[in-house]
N, CA, C and O atoms as CSV, one atom per row, in Angstrom:
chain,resi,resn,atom,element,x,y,z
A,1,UNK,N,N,-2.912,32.599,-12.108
A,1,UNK,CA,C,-4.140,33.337,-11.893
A,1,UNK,C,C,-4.896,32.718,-10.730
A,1,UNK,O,O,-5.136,31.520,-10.881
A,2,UNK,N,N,-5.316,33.262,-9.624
A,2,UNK,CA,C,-5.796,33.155,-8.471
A,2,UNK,C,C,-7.231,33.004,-8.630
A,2,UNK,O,O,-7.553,33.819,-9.494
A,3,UNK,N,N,-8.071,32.483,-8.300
A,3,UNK,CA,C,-9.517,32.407,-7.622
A,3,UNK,C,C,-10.263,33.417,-7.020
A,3,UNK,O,O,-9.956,33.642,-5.849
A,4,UNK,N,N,-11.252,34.156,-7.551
A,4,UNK,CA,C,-11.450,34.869,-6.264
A,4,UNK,C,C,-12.782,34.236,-5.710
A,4,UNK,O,O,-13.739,34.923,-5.352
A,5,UNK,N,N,-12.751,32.813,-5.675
A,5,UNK,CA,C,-14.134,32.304,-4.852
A,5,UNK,C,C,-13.694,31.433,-4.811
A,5,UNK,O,O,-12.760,31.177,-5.570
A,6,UNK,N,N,-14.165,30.525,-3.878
A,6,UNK,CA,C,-13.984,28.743,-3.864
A,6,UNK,C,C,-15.769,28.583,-3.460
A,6,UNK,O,O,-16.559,29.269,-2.811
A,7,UNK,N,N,-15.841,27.554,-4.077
A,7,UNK,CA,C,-17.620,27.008,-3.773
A,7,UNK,C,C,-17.458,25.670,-2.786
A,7,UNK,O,O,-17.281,24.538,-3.234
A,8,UNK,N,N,-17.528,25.922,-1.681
A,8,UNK,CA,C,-17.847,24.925,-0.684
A,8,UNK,C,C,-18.902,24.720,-0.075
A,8,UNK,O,O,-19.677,25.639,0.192
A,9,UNK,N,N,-19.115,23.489,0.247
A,9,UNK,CA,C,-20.581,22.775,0.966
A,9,UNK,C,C,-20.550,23.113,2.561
A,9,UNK,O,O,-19.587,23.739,3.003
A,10,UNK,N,N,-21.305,22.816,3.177
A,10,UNK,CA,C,-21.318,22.466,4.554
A,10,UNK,C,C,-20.373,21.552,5.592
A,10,UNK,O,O,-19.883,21.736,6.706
A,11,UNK,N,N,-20.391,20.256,4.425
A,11,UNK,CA,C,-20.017,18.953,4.420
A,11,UNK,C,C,-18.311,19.295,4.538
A,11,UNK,O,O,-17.538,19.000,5.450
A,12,UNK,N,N,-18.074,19.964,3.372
A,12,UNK,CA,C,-16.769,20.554,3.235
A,12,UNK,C,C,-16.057,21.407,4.845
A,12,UNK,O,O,-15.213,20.829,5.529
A,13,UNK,N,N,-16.445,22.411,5.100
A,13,UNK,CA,C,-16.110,23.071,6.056
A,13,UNK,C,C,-15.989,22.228,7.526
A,13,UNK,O,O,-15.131,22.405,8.390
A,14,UNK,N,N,-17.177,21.202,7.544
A,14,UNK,CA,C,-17.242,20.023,8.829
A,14,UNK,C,C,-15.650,19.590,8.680
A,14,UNK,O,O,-14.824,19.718,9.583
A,15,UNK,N,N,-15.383,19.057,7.372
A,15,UNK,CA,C,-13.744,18.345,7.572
A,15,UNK,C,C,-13.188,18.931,8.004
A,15,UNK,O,O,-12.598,18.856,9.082
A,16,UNK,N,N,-13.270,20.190,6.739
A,16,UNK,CA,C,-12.034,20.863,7.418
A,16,UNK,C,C,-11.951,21.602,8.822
A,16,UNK,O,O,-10.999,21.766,9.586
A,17,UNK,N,N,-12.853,21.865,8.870
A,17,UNK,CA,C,-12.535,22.151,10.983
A,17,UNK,C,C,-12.523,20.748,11.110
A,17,UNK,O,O,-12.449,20.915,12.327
A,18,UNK,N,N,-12.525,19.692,11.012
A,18,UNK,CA,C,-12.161,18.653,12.121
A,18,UNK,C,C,-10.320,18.419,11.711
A,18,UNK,O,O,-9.398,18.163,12.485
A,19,UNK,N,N,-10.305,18.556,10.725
A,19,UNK,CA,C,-8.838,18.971,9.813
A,19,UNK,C,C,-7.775,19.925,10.840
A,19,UNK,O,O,-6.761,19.459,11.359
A,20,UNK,N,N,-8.171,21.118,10.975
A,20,UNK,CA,C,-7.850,21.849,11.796
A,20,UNK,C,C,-7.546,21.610,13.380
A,20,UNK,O,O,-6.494,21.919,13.939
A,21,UNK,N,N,-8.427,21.134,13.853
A,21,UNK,CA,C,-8.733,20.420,15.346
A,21,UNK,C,C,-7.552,19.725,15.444
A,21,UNK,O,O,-6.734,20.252,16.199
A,22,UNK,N,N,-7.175,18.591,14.853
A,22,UNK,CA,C,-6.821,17.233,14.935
A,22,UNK,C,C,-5.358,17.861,14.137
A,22,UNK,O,O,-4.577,17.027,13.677
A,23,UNK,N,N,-5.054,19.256,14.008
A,23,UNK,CA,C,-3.903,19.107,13.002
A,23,UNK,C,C,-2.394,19.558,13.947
A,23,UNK,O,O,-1.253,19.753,13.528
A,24,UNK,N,N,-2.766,19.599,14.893
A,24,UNK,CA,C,-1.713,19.416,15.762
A,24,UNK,C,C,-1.183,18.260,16.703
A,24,UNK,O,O,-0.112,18.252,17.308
A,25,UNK,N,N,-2.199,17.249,16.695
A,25,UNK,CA,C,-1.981,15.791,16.610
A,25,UNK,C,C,-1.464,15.297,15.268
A,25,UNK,O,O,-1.253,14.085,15.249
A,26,UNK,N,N,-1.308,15.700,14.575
A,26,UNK,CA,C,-1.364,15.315,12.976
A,26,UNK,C,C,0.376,15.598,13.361
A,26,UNK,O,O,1.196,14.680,13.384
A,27,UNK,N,N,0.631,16.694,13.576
A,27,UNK,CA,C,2.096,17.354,13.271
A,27,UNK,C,C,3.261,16.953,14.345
A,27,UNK,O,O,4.438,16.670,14.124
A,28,UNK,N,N,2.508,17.026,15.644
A,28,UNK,CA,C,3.617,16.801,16.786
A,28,UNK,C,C,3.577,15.368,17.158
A,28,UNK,O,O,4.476,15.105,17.956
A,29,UNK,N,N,2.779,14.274,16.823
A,29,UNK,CA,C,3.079,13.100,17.609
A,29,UNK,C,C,4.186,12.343,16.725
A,29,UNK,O,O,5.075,11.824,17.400
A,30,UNK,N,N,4.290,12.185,15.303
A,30,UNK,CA,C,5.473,11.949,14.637
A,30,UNK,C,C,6.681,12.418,14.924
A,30,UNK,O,O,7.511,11.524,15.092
A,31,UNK,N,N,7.101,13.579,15.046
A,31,UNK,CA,C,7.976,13.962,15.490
A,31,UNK,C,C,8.717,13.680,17.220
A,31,UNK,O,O,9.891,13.571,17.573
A,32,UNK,N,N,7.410,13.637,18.004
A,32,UNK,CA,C,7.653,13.564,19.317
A,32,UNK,C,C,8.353,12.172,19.263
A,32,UNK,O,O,9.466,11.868,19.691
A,33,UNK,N,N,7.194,11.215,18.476
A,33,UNK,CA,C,7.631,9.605,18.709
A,33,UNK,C,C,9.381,9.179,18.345
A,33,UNK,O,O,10.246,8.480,18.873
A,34,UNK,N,N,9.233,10.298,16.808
A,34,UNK,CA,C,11.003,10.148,16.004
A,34,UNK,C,C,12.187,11.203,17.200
A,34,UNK,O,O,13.381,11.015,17.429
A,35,UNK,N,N,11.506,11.991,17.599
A,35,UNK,CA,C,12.701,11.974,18.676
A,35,UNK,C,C,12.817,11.177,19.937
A,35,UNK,O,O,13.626,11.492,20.810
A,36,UNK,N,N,11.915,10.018,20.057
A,36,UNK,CA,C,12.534,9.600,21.210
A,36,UNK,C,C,12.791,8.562,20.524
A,36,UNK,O,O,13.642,7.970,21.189
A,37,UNK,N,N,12.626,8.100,19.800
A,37,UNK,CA,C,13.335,7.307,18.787
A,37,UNK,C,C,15.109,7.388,18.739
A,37,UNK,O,O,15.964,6.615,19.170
A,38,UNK,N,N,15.190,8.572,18.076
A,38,UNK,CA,C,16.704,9.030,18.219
A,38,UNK,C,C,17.440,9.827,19.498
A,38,UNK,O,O,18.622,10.157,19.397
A,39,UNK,N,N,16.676,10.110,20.690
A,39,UNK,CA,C,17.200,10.151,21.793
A,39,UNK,C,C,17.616,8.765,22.459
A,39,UNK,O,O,18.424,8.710,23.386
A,40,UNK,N,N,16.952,7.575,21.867
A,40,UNK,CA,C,17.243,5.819,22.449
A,40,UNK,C,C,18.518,5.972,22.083
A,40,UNK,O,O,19.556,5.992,22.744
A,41,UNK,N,N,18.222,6.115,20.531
A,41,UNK,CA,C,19.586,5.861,19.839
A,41,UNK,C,C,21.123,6.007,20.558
A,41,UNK,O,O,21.944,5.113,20.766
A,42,UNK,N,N,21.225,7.679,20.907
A,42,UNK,CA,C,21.892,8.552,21.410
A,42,UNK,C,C,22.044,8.097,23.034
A,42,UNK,O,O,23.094,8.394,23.603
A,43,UNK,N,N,21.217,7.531,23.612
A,43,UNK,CA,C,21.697,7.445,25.229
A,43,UNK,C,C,22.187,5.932,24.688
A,43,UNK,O,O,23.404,5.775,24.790
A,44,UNK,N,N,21.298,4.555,24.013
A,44,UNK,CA,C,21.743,3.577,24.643
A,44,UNK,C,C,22.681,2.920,23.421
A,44,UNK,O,O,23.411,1.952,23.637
A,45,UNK,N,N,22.559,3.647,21.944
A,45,UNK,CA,C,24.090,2.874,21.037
A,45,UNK,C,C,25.140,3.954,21.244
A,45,UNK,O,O,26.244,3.691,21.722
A,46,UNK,N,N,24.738,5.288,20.840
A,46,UNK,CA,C,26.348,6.003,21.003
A,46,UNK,C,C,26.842,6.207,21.674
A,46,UNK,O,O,28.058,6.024,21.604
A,47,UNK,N,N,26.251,6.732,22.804
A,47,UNK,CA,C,26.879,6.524,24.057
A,47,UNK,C,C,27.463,5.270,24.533
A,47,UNK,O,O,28.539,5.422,25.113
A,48,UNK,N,N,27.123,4.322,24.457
A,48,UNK,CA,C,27.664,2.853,25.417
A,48,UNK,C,C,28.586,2.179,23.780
A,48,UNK,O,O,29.059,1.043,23.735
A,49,UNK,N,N,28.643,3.007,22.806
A,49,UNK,CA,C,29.714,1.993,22.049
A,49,UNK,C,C,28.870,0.927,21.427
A,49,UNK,O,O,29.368,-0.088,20.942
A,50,UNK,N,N,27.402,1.204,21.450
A,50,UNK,CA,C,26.814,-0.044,20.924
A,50,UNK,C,C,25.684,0.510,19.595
A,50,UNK,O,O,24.486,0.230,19.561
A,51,UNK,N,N,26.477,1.401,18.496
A,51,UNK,CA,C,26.165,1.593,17.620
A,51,UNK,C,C,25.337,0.108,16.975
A,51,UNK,O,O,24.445,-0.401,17.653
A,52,UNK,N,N,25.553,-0.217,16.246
A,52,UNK,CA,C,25.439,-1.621,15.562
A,52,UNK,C,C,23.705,-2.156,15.981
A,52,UNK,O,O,22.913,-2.457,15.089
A,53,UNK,N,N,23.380,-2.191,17.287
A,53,UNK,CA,C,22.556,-2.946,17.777
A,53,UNK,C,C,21.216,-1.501,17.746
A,53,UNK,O,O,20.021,-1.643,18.007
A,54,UNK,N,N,21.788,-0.451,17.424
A,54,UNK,CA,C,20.190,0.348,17.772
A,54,UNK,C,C,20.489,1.306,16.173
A,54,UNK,O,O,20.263,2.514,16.115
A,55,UNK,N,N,20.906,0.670,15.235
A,55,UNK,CA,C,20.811,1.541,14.243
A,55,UNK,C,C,19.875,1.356,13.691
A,55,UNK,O,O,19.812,2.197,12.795
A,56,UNK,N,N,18.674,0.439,13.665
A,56,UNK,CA,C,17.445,0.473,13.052
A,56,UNK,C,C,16.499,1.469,13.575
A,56,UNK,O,O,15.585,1.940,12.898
A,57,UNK,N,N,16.762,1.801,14.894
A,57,UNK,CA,C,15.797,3.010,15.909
A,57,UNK,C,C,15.911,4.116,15.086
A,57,UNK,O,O,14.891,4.667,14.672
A,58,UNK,N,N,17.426,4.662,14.684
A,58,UNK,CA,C,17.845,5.300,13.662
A,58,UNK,C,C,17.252,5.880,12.375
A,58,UNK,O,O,17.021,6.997,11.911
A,59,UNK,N,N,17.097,4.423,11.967
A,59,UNK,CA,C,16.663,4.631,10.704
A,59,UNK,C,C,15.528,5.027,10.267
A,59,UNK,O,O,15.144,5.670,9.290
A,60,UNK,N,N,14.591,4.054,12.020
A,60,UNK,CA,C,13.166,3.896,11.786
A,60,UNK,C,C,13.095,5.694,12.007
A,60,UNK,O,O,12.685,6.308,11.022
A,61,UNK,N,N,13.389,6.336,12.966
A,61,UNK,CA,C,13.387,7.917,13.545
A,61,UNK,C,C,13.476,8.241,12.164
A,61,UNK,O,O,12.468,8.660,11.594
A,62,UNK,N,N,14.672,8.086,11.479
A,62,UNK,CA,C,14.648,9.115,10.317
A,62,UNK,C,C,14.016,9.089,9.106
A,62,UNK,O,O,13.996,10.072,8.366
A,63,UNK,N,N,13.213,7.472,8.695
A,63,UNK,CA,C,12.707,7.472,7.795
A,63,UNK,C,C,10.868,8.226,8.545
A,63,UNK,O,O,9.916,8.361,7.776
A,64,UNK,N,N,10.757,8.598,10.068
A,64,UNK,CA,C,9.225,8.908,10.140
A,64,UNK,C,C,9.666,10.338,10.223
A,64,UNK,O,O,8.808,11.143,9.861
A,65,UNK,N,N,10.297,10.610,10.440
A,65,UNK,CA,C,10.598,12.312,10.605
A,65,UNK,C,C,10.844,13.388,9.172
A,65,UNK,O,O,10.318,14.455,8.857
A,66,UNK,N,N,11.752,12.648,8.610
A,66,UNK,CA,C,11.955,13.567,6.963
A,66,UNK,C,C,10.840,13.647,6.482
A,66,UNK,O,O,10.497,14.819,6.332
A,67,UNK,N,N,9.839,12.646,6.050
A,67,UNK,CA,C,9.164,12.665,5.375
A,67,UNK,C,C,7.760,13.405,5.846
A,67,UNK,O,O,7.034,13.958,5.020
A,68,UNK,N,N,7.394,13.351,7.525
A,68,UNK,CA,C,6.554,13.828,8.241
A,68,UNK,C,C,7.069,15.745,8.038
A,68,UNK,O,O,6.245,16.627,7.801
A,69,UNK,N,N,8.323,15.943,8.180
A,69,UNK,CA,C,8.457,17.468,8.210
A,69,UNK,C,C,8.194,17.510,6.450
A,69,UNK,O,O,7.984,18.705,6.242
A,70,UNK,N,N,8.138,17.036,5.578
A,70,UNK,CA,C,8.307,17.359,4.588
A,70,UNK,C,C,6.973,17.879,4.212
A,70,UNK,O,O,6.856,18.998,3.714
A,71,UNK,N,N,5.761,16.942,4.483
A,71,UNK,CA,C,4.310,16.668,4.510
A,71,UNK,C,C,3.714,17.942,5.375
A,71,UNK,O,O,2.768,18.690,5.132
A,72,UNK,N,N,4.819,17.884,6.696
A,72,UNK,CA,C,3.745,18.946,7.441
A,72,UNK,C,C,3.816,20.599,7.025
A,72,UNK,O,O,2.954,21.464,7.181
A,73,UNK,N,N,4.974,20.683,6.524
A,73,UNK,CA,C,5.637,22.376,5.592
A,73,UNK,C,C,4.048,22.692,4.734
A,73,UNK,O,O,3.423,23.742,4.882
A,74,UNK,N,N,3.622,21.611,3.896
A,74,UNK,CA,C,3.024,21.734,3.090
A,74,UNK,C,C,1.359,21.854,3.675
A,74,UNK,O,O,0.647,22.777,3.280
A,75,UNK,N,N,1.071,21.270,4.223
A,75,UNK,CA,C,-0.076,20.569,5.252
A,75,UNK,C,C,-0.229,22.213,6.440
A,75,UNK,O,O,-1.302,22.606,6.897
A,76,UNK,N,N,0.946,22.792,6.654
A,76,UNK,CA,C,0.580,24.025,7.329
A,76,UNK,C,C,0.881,25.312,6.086
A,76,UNK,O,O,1.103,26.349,6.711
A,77,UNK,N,N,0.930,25.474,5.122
A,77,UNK,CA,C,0.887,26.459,3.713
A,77,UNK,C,C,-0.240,25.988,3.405
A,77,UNK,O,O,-0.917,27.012,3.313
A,78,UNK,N,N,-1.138,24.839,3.105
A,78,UNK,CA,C,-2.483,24.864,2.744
A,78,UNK,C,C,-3.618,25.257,4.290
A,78,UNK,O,O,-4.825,25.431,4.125
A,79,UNK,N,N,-3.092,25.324,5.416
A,79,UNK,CA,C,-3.974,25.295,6.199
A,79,UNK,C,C,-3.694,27.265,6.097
A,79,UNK,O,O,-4.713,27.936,5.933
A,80,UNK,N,N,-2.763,27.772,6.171
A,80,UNK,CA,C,-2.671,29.236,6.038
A,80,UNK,C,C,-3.512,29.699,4.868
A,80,UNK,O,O,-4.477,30.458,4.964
A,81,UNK,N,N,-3.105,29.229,3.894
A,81,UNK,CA,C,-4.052,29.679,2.486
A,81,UNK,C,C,-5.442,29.471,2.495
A,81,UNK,O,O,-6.176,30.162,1.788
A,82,UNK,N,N,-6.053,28.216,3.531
A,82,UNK,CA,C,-7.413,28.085,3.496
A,82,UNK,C,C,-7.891,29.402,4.290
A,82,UNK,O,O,-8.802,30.070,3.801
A,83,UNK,N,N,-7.371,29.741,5.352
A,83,UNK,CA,C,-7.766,30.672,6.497
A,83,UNK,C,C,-7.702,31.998,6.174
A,83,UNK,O,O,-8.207,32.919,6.815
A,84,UNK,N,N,-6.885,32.097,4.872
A,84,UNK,CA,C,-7.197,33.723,3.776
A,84,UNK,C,C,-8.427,33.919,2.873
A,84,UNK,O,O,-9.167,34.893,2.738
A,85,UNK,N,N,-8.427,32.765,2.324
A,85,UNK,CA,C,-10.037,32.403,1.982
A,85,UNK,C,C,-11.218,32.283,2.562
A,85,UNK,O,O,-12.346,32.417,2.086
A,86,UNK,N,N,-10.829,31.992,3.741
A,86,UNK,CA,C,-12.428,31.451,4.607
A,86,UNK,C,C,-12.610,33.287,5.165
A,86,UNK,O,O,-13.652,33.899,5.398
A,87,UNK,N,N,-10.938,33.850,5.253
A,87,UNK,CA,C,-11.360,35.322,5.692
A,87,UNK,C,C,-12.289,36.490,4.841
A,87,UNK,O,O,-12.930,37.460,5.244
A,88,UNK,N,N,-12.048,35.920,3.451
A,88,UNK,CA,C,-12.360,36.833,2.448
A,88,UNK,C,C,-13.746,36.597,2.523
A,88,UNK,O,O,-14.501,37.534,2.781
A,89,UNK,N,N,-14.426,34.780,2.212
A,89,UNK,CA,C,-15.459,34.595,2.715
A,89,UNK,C,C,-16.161,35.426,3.628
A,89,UNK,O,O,-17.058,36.199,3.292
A,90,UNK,N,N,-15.741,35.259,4.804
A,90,UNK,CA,C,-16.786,35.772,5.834
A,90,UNK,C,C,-16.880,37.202,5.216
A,90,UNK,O,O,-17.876,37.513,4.562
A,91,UNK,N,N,-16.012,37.937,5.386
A,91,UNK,CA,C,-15.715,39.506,5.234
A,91,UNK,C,C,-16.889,39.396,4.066
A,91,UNK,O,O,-17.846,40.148,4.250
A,92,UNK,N,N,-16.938,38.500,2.813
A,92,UNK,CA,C,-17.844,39.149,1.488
A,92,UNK,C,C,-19.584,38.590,2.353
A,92,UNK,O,O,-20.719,39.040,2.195
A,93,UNK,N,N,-19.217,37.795,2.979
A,93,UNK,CA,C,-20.673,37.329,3.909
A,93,UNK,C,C,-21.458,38.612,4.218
A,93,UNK,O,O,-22.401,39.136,3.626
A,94,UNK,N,N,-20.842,38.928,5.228
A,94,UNK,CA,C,-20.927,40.451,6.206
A,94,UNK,C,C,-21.095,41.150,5.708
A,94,UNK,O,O,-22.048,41.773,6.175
A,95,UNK,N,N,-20.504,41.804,4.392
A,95,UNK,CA,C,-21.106,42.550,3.498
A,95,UNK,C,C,-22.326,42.675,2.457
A,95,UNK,O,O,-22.869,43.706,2.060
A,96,UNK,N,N,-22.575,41.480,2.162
A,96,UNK,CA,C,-23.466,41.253,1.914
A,96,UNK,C,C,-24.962,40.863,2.569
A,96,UNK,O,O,-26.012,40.560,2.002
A,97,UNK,N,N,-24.726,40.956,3.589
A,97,UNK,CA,C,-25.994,41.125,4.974
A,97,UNK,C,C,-25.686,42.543,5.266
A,97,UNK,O,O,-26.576,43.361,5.033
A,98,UNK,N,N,-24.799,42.864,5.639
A,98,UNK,CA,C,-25.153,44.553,5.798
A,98,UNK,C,C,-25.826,45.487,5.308
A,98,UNK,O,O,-26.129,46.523,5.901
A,99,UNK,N,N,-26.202,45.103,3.836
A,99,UNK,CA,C,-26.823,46.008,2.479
A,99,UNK,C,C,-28.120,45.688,3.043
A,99,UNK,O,O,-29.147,46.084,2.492
């Protein structure tokens, strides 16, 4: 059973637009950092035969990346669902100043 209101403050909405702002720093610098992470990997162990010596770059890439895409799936489904709400909001706003 769905909500048809959420009661938010002022205080509330400040985050979350700064939430919003900042949420594409939030999403792409992990990823950017874990692929050049595993592009090291790829030019300077597999390529040159020197697996062994850069498999921690590896690891480090894949333990910030799984868990960052895992976080951000979720992190962009709550930022969609807020922005159906804040729509309904305004829309019941507007209507209710129109009368």
């Amino acid at each position: 059973m769905e909500k048809d209101y959420i009661k938010i403050d002022e205080k509330d909405w400040k985050a979350i637009r700064v939430e919003i702002w900042l949420s594409p720093i939030i999403i792409i610098s992990p990823i950017l950092f874990s692929g050049y992470l595993i592009y090291d990997w790829y030019t300077r162990g597999f390529l040159l035969n020197e697996n062994y010596r850069y498999l921690g770059e590896l690891f480090l890439a894949i333990l910030i990346l799984l868990p960052n895409l895992f976080f951000d799936f979720k992190f962009i489904k709550s930022l969609i669902k807020y922005n159906k709400v804040k729509n309904r909001l305004t829309s019941f706003k507007k209507q209710v100043k129109g009368r």
